[in-house]
C-alpha positions in Angstrom: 135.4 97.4 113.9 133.7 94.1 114.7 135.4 90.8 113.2 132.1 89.9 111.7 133.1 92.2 108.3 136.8 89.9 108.1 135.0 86.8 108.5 132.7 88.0 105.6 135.1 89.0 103.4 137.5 85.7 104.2 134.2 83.9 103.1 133.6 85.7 100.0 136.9 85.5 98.7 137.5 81.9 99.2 133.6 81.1 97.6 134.4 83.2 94.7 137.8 83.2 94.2 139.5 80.7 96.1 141.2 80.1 99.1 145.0 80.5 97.5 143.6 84.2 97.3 142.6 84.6 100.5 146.3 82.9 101.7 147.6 85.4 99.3 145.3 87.9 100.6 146.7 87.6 104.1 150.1 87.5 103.3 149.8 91.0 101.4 148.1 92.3 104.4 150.9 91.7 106.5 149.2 88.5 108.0 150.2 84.7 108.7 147.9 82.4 106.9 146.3 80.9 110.0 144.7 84.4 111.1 141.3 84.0 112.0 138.6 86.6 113.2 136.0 86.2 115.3 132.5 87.7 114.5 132.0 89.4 117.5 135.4 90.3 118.7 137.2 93.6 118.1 139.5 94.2 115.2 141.5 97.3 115.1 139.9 99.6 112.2 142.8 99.7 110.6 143.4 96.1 110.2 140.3 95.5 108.6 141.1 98.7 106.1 144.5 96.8 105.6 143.2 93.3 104.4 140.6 95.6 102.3 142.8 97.3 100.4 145.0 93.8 99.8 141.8 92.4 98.8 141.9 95.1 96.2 145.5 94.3 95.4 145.4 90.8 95.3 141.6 90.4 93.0 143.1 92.9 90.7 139.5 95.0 91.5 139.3 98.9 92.1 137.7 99.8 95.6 134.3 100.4 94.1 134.2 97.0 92.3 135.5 94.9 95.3 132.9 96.9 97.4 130.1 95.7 95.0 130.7 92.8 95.3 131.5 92.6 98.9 128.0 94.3 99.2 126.1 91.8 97.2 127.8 89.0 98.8 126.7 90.5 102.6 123.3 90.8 101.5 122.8 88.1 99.5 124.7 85.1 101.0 126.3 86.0 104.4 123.5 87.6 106.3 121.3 85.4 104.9 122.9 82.5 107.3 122.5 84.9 110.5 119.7 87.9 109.8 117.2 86.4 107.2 114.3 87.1 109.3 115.2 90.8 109.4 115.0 90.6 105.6 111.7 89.2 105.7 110.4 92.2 107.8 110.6 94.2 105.0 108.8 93.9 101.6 110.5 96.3 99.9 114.0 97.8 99.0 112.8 101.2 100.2 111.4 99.8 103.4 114.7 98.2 104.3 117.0 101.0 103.7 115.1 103.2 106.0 115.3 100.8 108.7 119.1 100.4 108.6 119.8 103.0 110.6 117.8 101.2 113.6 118.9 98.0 112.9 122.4 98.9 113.0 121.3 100.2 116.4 119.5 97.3 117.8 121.7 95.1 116.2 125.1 96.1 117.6 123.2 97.5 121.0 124.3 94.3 123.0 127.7 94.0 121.8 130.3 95.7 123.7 132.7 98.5 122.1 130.6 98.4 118.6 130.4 101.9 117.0 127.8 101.7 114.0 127.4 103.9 111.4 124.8 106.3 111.4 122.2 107.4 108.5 120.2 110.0 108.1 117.3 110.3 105.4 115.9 113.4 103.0 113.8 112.8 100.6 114.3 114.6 97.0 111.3 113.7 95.5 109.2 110.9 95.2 112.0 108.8 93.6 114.9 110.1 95.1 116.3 109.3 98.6 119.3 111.1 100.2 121.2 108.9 102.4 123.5 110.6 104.9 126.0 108.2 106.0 128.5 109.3 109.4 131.2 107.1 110.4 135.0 107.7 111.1 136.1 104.7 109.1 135.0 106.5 105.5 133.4 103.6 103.7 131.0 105.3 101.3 131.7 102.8 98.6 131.0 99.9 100.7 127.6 100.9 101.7 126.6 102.0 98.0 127.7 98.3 97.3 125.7 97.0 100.6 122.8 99.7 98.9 122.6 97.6 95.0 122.8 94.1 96.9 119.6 95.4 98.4 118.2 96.2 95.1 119.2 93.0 94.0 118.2 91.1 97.0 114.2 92.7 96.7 114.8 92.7 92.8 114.1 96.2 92.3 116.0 98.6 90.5 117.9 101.1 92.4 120.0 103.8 91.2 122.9 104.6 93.3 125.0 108.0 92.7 127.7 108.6 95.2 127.5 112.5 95.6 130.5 112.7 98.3 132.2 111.2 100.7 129.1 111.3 103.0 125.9 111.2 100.9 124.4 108.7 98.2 122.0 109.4 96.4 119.2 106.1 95.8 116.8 106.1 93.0 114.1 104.1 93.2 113.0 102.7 90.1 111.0 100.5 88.4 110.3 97.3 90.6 109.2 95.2 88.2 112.6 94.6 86.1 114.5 93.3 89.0 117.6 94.9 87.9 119.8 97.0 89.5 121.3 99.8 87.5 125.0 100.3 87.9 126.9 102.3 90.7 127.7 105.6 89.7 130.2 108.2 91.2 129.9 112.3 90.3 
């Protein structure tokens, strides 16, 4: 996985919860305290699942929570810094999830060893949007968190069901209340 995901999550934590928690963080992951990750470089998958689930641990938040918030914090704040033009190339919620399977592509396309995720799209009805998600690293939750940051970025209500390990389902609702609805697991 690429580096650019721990130097995220380092930034969120320390923003929102302080940098004692990212020390203790580290330390609960196994790591010295003056780790650092670069955006770009490689980090073993299993590494990055490591100071994840400390992350968990140490913010006292279940996996869904901490990847709701780690999802509104990406979209919101961090890629703002680096990819607020993509953003801007989209006017909608809708438009932008559509296109995130090609900008994962073009995005990573120049950087060596990057595997992306992959999504595929069906629509249910005029409303409802099936998002296929295939990756080996099995973060479902994360991108249903990346998914309402989205809504919340555009200020449109989205309704995001995870229907398995694979699949979300997105509702697109009423744009004018700028409210996401909650994440919801069957």
């Amino acid at each position: 996985m690429k580096g650019i995901i721990a130097v995220c999550l380092k930034e969120m934590v320390i923003e929102k919860f302080g940098i004692d928690k990212w020390g203790d963080l580290l330390i609960r992951a196994g790591e010295t305290r003056d780790i650092s990750f670069l955006a770009t470089g490689d980090v073993e998958d299993r590494d990055i699942m490591t100071l994840i689930r400390a992350a968990s641990e140490v913010l006292n938040m279940s996996m869904r929570e901490l990847a709701d918030v780690f999802g509104e914090y990406w979209i919101n704040s961090f890629s703002q810094k680096v990819y607020s033009s993509l953003y801007r190339r989209y006017k909608t919620a809708e438009e932008f999830i559509l296109a995130i399977d090609s900008v994962h592509l073009d995005a990573t396309r120049k950087i060596r060893n990057a595997s992306p995720p992959r999504f595929d799209y069906v629509w249910k009805d005029t409303k409802t949007l099936l998002m296929t998600y295939t990756s080996r690293r099995n973060m479902i939750d994360f991108v249903a968190g990346l998914i309402r940051g989205v809504g919340k970025y555009y200020q449109e209500d989205l309704q995001v069901t995870k229907i398995d390990d694979n699949t979300l389902e997105v509702i697109f609702g009423d744009r004018s209340k700028g409210m996401p609805y909650p994440y919801e697991e069957t």
